[in-house]
N, C-alpha and C positions, 0 to 999 in steps of 0.2 A: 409438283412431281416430287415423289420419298425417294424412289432410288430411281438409277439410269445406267444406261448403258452403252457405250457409243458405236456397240455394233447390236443393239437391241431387237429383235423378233416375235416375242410375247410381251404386251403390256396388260396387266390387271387394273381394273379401277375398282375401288371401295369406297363405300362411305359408312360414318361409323361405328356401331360393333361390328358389322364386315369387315371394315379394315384391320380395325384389332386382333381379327379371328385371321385374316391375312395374314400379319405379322408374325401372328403365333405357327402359323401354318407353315412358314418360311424358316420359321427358328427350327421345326420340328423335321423338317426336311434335312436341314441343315447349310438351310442358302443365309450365307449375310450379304451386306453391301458388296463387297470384293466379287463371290462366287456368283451375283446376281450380276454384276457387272461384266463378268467374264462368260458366263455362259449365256446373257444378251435378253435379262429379263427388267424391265420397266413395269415402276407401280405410280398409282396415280392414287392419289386422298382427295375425292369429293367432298368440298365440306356441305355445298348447299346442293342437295340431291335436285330440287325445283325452284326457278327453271334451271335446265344444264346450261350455266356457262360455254357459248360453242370453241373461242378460242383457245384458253386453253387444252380443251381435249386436241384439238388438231392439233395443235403443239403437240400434242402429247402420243398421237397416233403416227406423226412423220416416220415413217421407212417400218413402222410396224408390219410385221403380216398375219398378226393377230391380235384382239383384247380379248379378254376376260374378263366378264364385269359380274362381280361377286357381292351379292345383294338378296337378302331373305323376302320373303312374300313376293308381290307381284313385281314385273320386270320395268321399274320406273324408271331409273338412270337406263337400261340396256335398250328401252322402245325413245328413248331420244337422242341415245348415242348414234342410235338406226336411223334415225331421220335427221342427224344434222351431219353424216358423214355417207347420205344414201347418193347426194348427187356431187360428190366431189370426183376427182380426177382419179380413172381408173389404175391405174398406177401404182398412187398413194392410199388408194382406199384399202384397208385392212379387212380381215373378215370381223366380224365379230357374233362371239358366243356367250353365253350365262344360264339359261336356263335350262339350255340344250346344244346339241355338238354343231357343228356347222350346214349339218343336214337342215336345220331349222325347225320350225314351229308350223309351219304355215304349207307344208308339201303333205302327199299321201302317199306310204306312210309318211307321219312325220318323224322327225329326229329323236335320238337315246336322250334322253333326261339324263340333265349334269348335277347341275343346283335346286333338287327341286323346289317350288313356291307352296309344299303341304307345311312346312314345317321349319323350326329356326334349324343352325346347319353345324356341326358338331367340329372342331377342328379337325379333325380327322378326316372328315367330307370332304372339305376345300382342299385339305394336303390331296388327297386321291388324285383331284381334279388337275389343281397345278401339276403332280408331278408327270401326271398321262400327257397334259399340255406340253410339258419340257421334252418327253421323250419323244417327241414327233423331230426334233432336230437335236438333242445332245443327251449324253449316255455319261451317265454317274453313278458310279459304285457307291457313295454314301445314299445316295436317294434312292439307290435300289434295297438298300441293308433297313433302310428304313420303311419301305416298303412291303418288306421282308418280314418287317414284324409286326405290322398292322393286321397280314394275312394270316400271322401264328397268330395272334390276337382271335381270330376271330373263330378261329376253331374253339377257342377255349371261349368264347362268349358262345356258339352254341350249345354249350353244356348248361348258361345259363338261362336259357331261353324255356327250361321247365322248371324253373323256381316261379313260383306261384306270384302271381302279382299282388298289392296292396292297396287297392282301389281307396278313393273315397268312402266313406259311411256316416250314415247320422252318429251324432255323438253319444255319449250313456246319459239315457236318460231323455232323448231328442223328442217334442212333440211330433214332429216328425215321422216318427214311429209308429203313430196310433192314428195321427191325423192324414196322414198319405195312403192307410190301406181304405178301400172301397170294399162293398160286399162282392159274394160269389155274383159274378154276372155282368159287374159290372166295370167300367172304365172311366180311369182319368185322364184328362189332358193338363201338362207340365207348363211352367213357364221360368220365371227369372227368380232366383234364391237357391237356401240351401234345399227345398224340396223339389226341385229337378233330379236331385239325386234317387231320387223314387224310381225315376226312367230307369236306371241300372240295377237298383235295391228291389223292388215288385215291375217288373217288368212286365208283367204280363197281364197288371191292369194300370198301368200309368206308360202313358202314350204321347209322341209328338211336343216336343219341344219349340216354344216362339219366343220371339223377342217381349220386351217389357211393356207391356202395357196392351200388348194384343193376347193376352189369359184368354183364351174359349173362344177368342177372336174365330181360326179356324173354324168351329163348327158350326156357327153362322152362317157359311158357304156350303160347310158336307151333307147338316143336318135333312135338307130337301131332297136330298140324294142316297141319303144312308137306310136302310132296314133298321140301324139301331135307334129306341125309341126314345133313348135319354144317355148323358153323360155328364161327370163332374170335371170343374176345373179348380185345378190348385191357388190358388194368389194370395201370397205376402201381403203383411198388412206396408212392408216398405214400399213394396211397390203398387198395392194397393190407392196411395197417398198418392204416389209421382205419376199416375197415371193409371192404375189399372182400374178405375172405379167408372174409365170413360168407355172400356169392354164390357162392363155391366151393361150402362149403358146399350150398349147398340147392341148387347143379346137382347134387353129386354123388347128394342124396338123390332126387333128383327121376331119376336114372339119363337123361340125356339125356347125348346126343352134342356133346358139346364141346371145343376145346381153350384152355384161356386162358393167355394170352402174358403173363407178370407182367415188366413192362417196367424192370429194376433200374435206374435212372439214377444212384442215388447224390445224388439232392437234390431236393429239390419245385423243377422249374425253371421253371414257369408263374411262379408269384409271386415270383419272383426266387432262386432257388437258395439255399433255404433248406433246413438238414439235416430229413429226415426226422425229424417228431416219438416221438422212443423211437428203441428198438434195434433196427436190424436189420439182415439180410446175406443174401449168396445161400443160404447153409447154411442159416440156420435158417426161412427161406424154405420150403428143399427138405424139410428135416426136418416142418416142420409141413405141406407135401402131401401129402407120405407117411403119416403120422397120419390124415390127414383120408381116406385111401383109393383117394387117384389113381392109376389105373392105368398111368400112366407119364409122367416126368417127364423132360423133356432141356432140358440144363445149354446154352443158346448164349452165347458168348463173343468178344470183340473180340480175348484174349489165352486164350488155352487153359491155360497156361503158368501164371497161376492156380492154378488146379488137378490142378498136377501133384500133391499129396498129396491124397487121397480122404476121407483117414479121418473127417470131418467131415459125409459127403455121404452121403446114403443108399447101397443099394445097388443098385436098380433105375434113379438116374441115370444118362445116358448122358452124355456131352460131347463139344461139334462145337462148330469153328471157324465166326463165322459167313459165311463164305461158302457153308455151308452150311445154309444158312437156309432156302430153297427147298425142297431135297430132306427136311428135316426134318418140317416142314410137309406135305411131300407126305404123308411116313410117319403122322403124326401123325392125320390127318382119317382113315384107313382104321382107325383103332382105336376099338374102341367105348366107349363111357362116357365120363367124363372125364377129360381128360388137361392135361398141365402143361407150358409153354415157359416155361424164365427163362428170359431175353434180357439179359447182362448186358454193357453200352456205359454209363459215363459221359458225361451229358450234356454234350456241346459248349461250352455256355456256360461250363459250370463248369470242365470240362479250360482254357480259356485266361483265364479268373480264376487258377485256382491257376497254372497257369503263371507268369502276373505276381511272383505272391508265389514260385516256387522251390519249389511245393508240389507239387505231381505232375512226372509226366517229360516232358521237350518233347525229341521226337526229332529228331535232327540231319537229317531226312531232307525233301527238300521234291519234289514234283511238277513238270515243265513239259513243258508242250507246246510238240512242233514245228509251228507254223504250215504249215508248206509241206508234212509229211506230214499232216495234219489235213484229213479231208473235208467237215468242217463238219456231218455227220451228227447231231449229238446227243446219241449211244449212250451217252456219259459220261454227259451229265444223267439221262437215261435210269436206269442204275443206283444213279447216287448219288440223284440227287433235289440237287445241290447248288448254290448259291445265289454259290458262288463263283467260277462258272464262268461266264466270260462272252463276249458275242459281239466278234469281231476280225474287222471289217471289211476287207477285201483286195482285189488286184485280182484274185484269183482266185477270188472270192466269200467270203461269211461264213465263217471259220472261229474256232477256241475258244482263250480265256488263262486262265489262272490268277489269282485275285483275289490274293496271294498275301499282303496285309495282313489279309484277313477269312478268308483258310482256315485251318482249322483242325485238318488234318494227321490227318484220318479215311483220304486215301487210298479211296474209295471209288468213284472216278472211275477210277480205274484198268483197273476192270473192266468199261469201253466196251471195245465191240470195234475198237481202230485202235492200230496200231504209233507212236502219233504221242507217248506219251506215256512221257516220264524219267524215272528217279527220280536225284535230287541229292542224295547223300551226304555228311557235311562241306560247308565251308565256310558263310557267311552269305549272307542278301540285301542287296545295293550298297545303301548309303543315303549319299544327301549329305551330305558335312561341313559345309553352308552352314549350315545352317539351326542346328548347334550353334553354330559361329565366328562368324558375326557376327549378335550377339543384343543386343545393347550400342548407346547412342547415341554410344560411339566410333568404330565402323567410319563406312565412308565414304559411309552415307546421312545422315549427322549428326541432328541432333535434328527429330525431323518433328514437322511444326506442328500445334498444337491445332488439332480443330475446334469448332464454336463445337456447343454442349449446348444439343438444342432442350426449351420452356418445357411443364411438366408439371403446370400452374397447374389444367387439364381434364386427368382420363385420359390418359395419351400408351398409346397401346394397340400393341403386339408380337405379331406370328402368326409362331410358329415349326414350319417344316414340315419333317420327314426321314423317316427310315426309323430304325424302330424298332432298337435294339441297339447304333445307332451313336454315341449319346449326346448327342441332341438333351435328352431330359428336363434334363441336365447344365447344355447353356445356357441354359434356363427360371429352375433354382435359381439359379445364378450371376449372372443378372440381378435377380430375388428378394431374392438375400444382398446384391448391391451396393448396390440402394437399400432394405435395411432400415438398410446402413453409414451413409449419406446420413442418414438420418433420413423416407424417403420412405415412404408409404405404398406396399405390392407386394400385389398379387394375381397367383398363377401355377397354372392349369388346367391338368392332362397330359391330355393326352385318347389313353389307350393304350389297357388291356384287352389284349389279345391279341396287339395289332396291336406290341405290344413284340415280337414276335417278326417281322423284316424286315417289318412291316406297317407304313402311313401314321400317322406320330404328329405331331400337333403340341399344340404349348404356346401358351395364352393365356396371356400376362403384362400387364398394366394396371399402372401407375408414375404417382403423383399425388404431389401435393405432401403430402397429410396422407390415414392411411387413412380416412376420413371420404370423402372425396371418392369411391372405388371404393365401385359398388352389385354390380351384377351382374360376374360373373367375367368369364364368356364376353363376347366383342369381337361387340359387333353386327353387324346386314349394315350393309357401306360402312361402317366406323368402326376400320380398320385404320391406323395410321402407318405402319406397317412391317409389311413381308411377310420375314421371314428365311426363305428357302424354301433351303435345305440337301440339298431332294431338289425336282429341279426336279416330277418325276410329279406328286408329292405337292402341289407350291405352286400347279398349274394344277386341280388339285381343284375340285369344284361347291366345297366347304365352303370352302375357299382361296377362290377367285372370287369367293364370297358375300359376305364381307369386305371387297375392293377397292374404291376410289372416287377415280375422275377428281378429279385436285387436292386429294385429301388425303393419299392412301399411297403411298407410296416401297416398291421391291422391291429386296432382291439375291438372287439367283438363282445356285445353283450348278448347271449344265449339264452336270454330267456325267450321259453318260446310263446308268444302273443298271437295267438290266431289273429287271421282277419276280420272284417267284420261277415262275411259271408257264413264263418260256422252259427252265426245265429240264425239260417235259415238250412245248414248244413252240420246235424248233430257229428258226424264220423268222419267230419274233415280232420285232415293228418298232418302234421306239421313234419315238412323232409328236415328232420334236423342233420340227418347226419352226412345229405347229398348237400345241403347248404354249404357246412361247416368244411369238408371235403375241398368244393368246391370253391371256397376263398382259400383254404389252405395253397392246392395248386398256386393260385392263382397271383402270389405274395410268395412262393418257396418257402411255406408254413414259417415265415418270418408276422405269426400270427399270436394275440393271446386272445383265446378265451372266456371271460370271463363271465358269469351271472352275478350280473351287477345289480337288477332290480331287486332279485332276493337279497342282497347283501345291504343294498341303500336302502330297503323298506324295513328291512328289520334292524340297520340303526338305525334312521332319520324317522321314522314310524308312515314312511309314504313315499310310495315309487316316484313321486314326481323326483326326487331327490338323485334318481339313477342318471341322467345325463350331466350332471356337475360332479357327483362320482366320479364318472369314466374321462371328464376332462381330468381329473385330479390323477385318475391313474394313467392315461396317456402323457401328462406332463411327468410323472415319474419315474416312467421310459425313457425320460430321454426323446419324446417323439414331436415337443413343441417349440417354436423357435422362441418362444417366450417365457419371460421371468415370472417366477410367482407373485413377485409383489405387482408388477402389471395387470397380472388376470384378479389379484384379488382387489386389485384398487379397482377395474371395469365392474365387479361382483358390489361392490359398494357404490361407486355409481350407477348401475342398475335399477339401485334403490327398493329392491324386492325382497321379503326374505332373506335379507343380507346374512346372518348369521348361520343361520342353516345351512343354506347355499356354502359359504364358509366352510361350514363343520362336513359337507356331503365332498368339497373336494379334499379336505382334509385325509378324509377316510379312504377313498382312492388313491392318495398319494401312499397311504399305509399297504392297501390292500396291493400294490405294486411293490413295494417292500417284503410283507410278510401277508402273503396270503391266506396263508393255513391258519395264523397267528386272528388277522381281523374275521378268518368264519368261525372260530371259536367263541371271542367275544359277541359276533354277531346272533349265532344262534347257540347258547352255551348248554350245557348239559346234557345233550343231543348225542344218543346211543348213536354208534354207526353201524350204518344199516348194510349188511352185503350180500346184497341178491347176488345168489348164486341159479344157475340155470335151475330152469321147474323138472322135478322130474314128477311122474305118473304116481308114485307110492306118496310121496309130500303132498301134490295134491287132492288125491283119494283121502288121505288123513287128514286133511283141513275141511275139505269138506263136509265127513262123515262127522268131525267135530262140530262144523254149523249147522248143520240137518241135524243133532243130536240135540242142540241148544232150539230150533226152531219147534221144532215137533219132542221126540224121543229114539230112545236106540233106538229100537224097533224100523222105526221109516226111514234111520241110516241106513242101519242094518239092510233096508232092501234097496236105497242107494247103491249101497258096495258090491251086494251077493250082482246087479244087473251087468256094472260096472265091469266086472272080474270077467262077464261070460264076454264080454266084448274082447276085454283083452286075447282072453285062452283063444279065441276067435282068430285075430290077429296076428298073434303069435305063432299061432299051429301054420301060417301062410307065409310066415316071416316079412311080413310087415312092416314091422316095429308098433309104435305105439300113439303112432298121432291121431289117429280113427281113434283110440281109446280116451285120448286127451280131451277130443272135442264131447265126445259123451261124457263125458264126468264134467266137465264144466256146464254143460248146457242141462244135460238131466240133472244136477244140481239145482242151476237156474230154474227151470222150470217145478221141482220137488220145492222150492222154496217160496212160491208166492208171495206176495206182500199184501197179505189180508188185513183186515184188523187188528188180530191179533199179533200180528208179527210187525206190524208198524208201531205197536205200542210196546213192543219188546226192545224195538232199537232206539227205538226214546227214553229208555228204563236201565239199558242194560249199563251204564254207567262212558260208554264212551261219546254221548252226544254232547254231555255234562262237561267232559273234559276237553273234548275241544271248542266248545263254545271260551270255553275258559282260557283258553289260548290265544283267543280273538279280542274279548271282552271283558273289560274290568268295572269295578266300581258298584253302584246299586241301581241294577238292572232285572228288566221284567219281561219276562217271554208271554206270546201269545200265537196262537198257531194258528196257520188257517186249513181247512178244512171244509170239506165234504161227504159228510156221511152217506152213504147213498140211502139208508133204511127212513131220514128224516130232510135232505140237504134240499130246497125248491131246484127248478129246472128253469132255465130259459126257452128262450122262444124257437130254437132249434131241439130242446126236447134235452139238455144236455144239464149235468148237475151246477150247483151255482156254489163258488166256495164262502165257507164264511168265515170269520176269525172266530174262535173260543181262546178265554182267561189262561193265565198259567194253573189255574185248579184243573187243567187237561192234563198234567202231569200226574197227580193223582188218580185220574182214570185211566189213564195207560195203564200205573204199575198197578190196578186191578186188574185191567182188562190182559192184561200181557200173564195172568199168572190163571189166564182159561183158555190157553193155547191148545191142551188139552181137547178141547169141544171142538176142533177145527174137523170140521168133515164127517162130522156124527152127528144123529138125530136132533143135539141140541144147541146144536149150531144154528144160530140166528141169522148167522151174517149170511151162511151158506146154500142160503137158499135162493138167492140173488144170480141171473142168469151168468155176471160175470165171476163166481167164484165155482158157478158150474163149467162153463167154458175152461177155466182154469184146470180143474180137477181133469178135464176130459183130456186138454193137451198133453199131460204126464202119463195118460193111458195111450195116446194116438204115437206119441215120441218111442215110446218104448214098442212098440209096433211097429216103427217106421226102422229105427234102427236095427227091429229082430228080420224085417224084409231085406235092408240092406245088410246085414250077415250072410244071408242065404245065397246071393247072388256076388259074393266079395270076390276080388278078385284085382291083380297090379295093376290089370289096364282101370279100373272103375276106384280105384282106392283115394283118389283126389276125388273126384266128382261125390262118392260117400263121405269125405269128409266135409265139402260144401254144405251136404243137406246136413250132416249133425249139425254144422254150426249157425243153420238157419233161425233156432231160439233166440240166438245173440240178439236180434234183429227186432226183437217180439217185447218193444220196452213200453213201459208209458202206465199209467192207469185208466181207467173207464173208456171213454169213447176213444181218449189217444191211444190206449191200447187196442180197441177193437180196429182202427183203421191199419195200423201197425201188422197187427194177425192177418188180416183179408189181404194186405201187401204181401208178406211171409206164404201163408196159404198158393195162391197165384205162382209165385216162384217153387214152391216145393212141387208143385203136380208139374211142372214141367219139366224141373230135375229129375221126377222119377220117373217118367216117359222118357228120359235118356236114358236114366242111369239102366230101366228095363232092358232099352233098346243097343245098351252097349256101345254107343254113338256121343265120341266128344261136341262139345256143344259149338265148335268152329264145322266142322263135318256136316252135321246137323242141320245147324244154318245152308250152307251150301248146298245141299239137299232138298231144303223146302224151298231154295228159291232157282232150283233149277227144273220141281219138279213144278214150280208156278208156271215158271215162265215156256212149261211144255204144254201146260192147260191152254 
């Protein structure tokens, strides 16, 4: 028994992280020993939860008239508390509750869930519960003040409840990617590894998740019962080994239509890329399918090359590159019985670990995109699925960069369909010499001044928030190591799981003066000092939020904004940057900095990785860590990683918290500054009459503007203003400017591809482009163009071919005789049609709904087939827009309309 009472009525029992979470739960109420003794509350510490010791708990229930037994998952101490106090003396017997109020479990209806057993229980949960408990017999202003502000609390965590979550995703680069999608038609079933993440990422052909070692198990049993005539299942080659090769097995015996894809990674990369336990390899893999009876087994490969010697390989193995992956799978489902996909790709993670160490091959060969041929379509993320690829805001709308610190040289983005993308042979990527040079308190920031080390006398409690992979756990330990250096008590919580893969991680870390003083791990709600949020998504979280409190926690905040991994499947996802940013502000009484820390740590240190020892470096500069410098750099040196960099990355933080204007000088130096002022309609009519003028000739500006202008005078004559006019000058633009061949060799020519390549890329390096002609390019088995790389002697043909721009649309126009540069020409006739119809009918109630359809172009990105599917989606939406916009009817009206005039049919 912890505490007592001699006139006691509520006893709790825990056992322990409950207890801890108890403890914490009582500190936060504000009950200690004395207040627990006075208002007649008893707690009891289980140490051995099985069996429940019966004597003491009756000791410990005497004159109680209730327990409380506070326990996560199922109700193990509460169902033997119940049977060793079921038949004692009514009297003495107490009620007891935990998972539910005293109505119980076991009536109809049953009882309010208290504790529930979905999930572990947040301090904040238990305080609720004890304090409802307490107030059934005694009334206190502090417990109520506290209460008070769980409830303001939670108003303001509503707000966070539409901040976009951060799921898991494969990594950059993840085989993953290519080996988890199935063709049109068809379906996979999931099992144990990192490709269950499929079920969330393609959902809609990756189905039904089992335990280890029962892969395809399920369809064994559905198959005699399903119309469907075939399905894949996924399996690890880790679990593959520990078991999965005995659900081969009993598919094959069971004679069902299956083909299972044994996914060779080369290491268990869920739990952190650990080698397969025992021997194995693709051979003896294929050797033991072949034993086992599989009627046909195909060898997929990142490198074919491999296996140019057989002799190891069965003989009914086939082997295909996988870019053939698709068509394999095609083949594979029309074969009866069982059948066998290795898929053999090295997991991503592990290719750029061993690269570090010199242990696998890191090709000289890097990806970039040209921005300006770039339609912003997607088609990359699309194929790859990758996480590296991200949005580049422009003035000619979003178009796509290369991450090019987190890629990881899969190349799988390649095979978007757009001429936009390089490949860079030889040479390095530019990294600043700053951040090596001056690293030292000699250079000419001289010695920057201590900040004063706030008091840890209570808990000083740390929420650290990023994205999994990028080494947030790292800053957890490292704060961990420094004050075990100290002599301080540390508690530090991961809170990963899965979410290690680009998914929302953060670290509780708790730092006291003696570990005596940490109870519970987890930082209660509002009992944060610091919010290290390292990924801003991530810090604006309900579970981030939940933590914050007016006048006690401090934020820093890194703002770069990192889509999730979802805009690889989602080209026009939006980053809320400024309802985030808002939103911790609240939520901290803008006792917040700001800062963009990955641009500032990537262009000194020459790689983002570098941005979460930064931002420790500038949170200790604040003033916001209870630790010494020489602590956190002595744990940076036992670490053993990177030691010097690491170093030099908190260094530069500690400056950039100093003088910030000062380190984005040095960091990005000679750097015009750039001041967007609002867009007005004459600045943009003038830029773009100037790019229509460079694309083509005055002339076809010329009838750019003259169109432009009648919109306007249109507009205006109804006083308007001028956003109807805004949307047609950018989209009649867009659409006046195609990206034919000639104009794709204009923007490879015109001297700015040149110069930001250069920005990226140093040393002696060699371009190669990939490409798809359509006049000469083969086609695949879906009828679709096949791209193919050409020399950097393509430079020289652009800046011929770019200086017969001229011929675009005239009798000797080559290119132009191709259905999609006819399609093209006709939408600039249909546009300017569509827009002279909605003139005619203009009017305030319709002036939104006309501005929808102008900006319907936007929508219309991609080349060849990714654009025709792109059009026929656009098309579909415009004939319905102008069947309202006809009928004068907003499109909520509308709706309510057809489905009242249905439901009169």
């Amino acid at each position: 028994m912890m505490i007592d009472s001699p006139k006691a009525r509520l006893g709790i029992i825990a056992s322990g992280k409950s207890y801890l979470d108890v403890l914490e739960a009582l500190s936060e109420l504000g009950i200690d020993e004395d207040f627990a003794a006075e208002i007649g509350l008893r707690l009891f510490k289980v140490s051995m939860p099985w069996p429940l010791e019966p004597e003491g708990v009756r000791e410990f229930a005497q004159g109680l008239d209730e327990i409380l037994v506070v326990e996560e998952k199922r109700q193990m101490v509460e169902y033997q508390l119940k049977e060793q106090l079921y038949n004692w003396r009514d009297d003495v017997r107490p009620r007891v509750i935990g998972k539910f109020d005293e109505k119980g479990e076991w009536v109809a209806p049953r009882g309010e869930w208290l504790l529930t057993s979905k999930a572990d229980f947040s301090v904040a949960q238990i305080a609720r519960v004890i304090a409802a408990r307490i107030a059934r017999f005694h009334t206190s202003d502090l417990i109520k003040a506290r209460l008070a502000f769980l409830d303001a609390k939670d108003a303001v965590l509503n707000k966070a409840i539409s901040t976009p979550p951060r799921p898991a995703y494969y990594c950059s680069g993840c085989p993953h990617n290519t080996s988890t999608k199935v063709p049109e038609g068809s379906f996979a079933l999931a099992g144990i590894g990192c490709h269950v993440m499929a079920t969330a990422i393609y959902p809609e052909f990756n189905k039904l998740t089992t335990h280890m070692g029962g892969e395809g198990g399920p369809w064994i049993g559905q198959a005699p019962f399903s119309q469907v005539p075939h399905v894949f299942a996924n399996l690890g080659d880790g679990t593959y080994f520990h078991s999965g090769y005995l659900a081969i097995r009993a598919a094959v015996a069971a004679n069902v239509n299956m083909t299972y894809k044994i996914l060779y990674n080369d290491a268990v990369a869920m739990t952190g890329g650990q080698p397969v336990d025992g021997t194995t390899s693709v051979p003896m893999i294929a050797q033991q399918m072949a034993a086992e009876g599989i009627k046909r087994i195909a060898l997929v490969s990142e490198d074919v090359s491999r296996y140019s010697d057989r002799s190891n390989l069965p003989g009914l193995v086939t082997i295909h590159d996988r870019k053939d992956m698709d068509a394999v799978q095609r083949d594979m489902r029309e074969v009866p019985g069982v059948t066998v996909i290795i898929y053999d790709q090295t997991c991503a993670a592990e290719k750029r670990r061993r690269r570090k160490k010199g242990e696998y091959p890191d090709p000289d060969q890097r990806l970039f995109i040209n921005e300006a041929v770039c339609e912003g379509c997607g088609d990359c993320g699309v194929q790859s699925n990758c996480t590296s690829i991200l949005p580049l805001e422009t003035e000619f709308g979003r178009k796509r960069a290369i991450d090019q610190s987190s890629c990881n040289k899969d190349y799988s983005c390649v095979k978007g369909f757009c001429p936009s993308f390089v490949t860079v042979s030889g040479g390095k990527l530019k990294k600043s010499k700053t951040g090596v040079i001056k690293k030292d308190s000699a250079d000419d920031f001289g010695v920057l001044p201590e900040p004063a080390i706030p008091s840890c006398d209570t808990p000083f409690n740390i929420l650290i928030n990023g994205i999994g992979g990028t080494g947030v756990i790292t800053i957890g330990a490292l704060m961990g190591m420094a004050a075990h250096l100290e002599g301080k008590g540390a508690s530090v919580l991961d809170m990963t799981g899965m979410s290690q893969k680009n998914g929302s991680v953060t670290s509780h870390v708790r730092i006291a003066r003696t570990p005596q003083a940490i109870r519970a791990q987890r930082i209660a709600t509002g009992e944060a000092d610091l919010i290290l949020g390292c990924d801003m998504l991530t810090a604006g979280s309900h579970d981030a939020i939940s933590k914050m409190r007016p006048g006690r926690t401090a934020a820093v905040v890194n703002v770069h904004q990192q889509p999730p991994g979802q805009f690889a499947k989602n080209p026009d996802w939006q980053f809320p940057f400024e309802e985030v940013k808002a939103l911790i502000g609240e939520s901290v009484d803008q006792q917040a900095d700001f800062i963009d820390a990955t641009r500032l740590a990537t262009a000194l240190m020459g790689d983002s990785i570098a941005t979460n020892l930064f931002m420790l470096g500038y949170a200790y500069q604040r003033g916001e860590l209870p630790l010494t410098e020489a602590a956190l750099l002595r744990a940076i040196e036992m670490n053993g990683v990177a030691i010097e960099s690491n170093k030099t990355s908190f260094l530069w933080g500690r400056r950039a918290a100093v003088d910030l204007a000062r380190v984005e000088r040095i960091a990005v130096p000679a750097q015009p500054v750039v001041i967007r002022m609002p867009e007005t309609l004459d600045k943009l009519i003038k830029r773009r009459v100037a790019f229509l003028t460079d694309y083509q000739d005055a002339a076809y500006a010329d009838s750019f503007a003259r169109f432009v202008e009648q919109v306007r005078e249109k507009e205006a004559a109804l006083n308007l203003g001028d956003k109807l006019t805004m949307a047609v000058a950018r989209n009649l633009s867009k659409l006046m400017a195609y990206k034919d061949e000639y104009e794709v060799a204009r923007l490879y020519t015109d001297g700015r591809f040149m110069e930001q390549l250069k920005q990226q890329f140093e040393g002696d390096f060699s371009l190669s482009f990939n490409l798809a002609p359509p006049l000469f390019s083969k086609k695949d088995a879906q009828g679709r163009l096949v791209k193919a790389k050409y020399g950097s002697w393509m430079m020289s043909a652009f800046k011929l071919l770019a200086k017969f721009k001229g011929l675009r649309g005239g009798s000797f126009d080559v290119f132009g005789y191709t259905e999609e540069r006819k399609t093209e020409r006709r939408l600039i006739a249909e546009y300017r049609d569509t827009v002279t119809s909605l003139l005619d009918g203009l009017s305030v109630d319709k002036l939104a709904l006309a501005i929808e359809i102008a900006q319907l172009p936007e929508q219309i990105r991609g080349y060849g087939h990714v654009k025709d599917k792109a059009l026929a989606q656009v098309r579909g939406k415009q004939d319905e827009m102008l069947t309202r916009y006809a009928a004068a009817v907003p499109a909520g009206l509308a709706q309510k309309v057809n489905v009242a005039s249905i439901a009169a049919a």
